[in-house]
C-alpha positions in Angstrom: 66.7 -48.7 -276.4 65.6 -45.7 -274.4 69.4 -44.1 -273.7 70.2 -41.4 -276.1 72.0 -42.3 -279.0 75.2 -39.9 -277.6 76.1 -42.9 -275.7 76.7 -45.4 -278.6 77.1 -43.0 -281.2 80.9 -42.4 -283.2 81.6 -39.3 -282.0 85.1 -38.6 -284.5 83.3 -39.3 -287.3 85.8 -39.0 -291.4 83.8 -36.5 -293.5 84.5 -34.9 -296.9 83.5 -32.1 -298.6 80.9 -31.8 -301.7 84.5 -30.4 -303.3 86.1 -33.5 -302.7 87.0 -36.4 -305.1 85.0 -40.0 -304.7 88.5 -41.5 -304.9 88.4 -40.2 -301.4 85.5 -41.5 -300.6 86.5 -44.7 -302.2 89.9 -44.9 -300.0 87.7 -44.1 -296.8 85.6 -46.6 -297.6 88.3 -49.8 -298.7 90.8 -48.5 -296.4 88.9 -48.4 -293.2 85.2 -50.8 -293.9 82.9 -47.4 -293.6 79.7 -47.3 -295.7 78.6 -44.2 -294.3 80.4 -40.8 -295.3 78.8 -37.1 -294.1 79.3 -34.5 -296.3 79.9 -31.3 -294.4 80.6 -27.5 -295.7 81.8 -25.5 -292.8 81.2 -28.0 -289.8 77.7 -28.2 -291.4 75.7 -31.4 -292.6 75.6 -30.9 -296.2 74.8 -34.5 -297.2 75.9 -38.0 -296.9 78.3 -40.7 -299.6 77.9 -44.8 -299.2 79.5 -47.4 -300.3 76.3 -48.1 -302.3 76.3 -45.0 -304.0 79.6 -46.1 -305.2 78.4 -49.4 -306.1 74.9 -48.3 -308.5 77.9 -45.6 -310.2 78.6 -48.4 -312.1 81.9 -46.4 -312.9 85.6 -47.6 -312.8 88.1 -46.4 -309.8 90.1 -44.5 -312.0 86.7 -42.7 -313.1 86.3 -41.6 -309.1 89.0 -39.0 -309.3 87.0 -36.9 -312.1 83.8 -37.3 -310.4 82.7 -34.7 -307.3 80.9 -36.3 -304.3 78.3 -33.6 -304.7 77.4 -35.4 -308.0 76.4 -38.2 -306.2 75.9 -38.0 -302.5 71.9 -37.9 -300.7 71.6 -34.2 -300.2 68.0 -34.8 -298.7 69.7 -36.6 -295.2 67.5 -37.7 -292.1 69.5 -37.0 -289.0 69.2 -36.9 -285.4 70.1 -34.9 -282.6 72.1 -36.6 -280.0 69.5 -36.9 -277.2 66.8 -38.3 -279.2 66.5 -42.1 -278.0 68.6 -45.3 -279.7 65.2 -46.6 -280.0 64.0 -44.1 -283.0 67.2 -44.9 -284.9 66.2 -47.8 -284.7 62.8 -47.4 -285.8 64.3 -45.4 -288.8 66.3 -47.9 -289.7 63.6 -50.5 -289.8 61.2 -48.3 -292.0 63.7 -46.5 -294.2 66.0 -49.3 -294.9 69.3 -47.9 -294.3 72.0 -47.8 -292.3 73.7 -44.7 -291.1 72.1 -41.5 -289.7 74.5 -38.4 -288.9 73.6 -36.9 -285.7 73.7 -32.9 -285.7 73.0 -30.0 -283.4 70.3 -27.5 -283.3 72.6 -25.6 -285.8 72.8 -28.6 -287.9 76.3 -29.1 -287.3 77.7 -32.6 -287.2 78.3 -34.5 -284.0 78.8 -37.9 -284.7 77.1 -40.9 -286.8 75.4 -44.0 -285.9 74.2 -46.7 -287.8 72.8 -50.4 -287.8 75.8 -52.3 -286.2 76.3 -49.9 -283.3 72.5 -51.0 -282.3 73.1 -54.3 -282.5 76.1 -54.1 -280.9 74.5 -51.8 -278.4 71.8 -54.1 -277.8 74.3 -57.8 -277.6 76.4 -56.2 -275.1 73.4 -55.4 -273.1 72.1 -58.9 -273.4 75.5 -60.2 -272.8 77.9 -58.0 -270.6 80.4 -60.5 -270.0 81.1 -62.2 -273.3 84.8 -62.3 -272.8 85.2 -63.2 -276.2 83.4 -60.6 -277.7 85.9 -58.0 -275.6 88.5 -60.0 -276.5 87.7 -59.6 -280.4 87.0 -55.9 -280.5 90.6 -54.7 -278.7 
């Protein structure tokens, strides 16, 4: 819990714009099992979309393609920078109760993303470093 989070976090991380459609969001979502979207504007962190967003719309998919994720994303984001410590990610995640937090530069430009699963994952494979079936189930 006390490396920095640049060694577990996603470093190519799928973004959209606030210009885009949710029915891109939506296929990013269904298509590849993320619930975490940042919203960048020129390399910057403008905000973040997830898959509960989409779910409290209470809209239909064909709805999504009218609707601009800068209608609905969190513009207001907590982020981190990618030397703070996995252990205050974690912390957040504990006290805010979510899941995803973009990590961003000095500049606020987006470096990567981690969330709940890569801390649990982070913290299994340190408690168990030679689960050859837990290798053999991510390749």
């Amino acid at each position: 819990m006390h490396q920095p989070l640049s060694t577990i976090m996603t470093k190519n991380v799928v973004t959209v714009t606030p210009q885009d459609s949710l029915s891109k969001v939506k296929n990013f979502i269904f298509d590849n099992r993320f619930h975490h979207i940042p919203v960048v504007e020129n390399g910057k962190l403008a905000g973040i979309v997830t898959s509960y967003d989409l779910m409290k719309l209470n809209k239909t998919f064909e709805e999504y393609e009218n609707i601009k994720v800068e209608e609905v994303m969190t513009k207001k984001v907590i982020a981190l920078n990618a030397n703070e410590k996995i252990g205050t990610a974690a912390q957040i995640f504990l006290r805010q109760l979510f899941h995803g937090l973009p990590i961003v530069d000095e500049d606020n430009n987006l470096k990567g993303i981690v969330t709940s699963h890569d801390i649990l994952r982070h913290n299994y494979d340190q408690a168990y470093p030679n689960d050859s079936l837990e290798q053999a189930y991510r390749r």
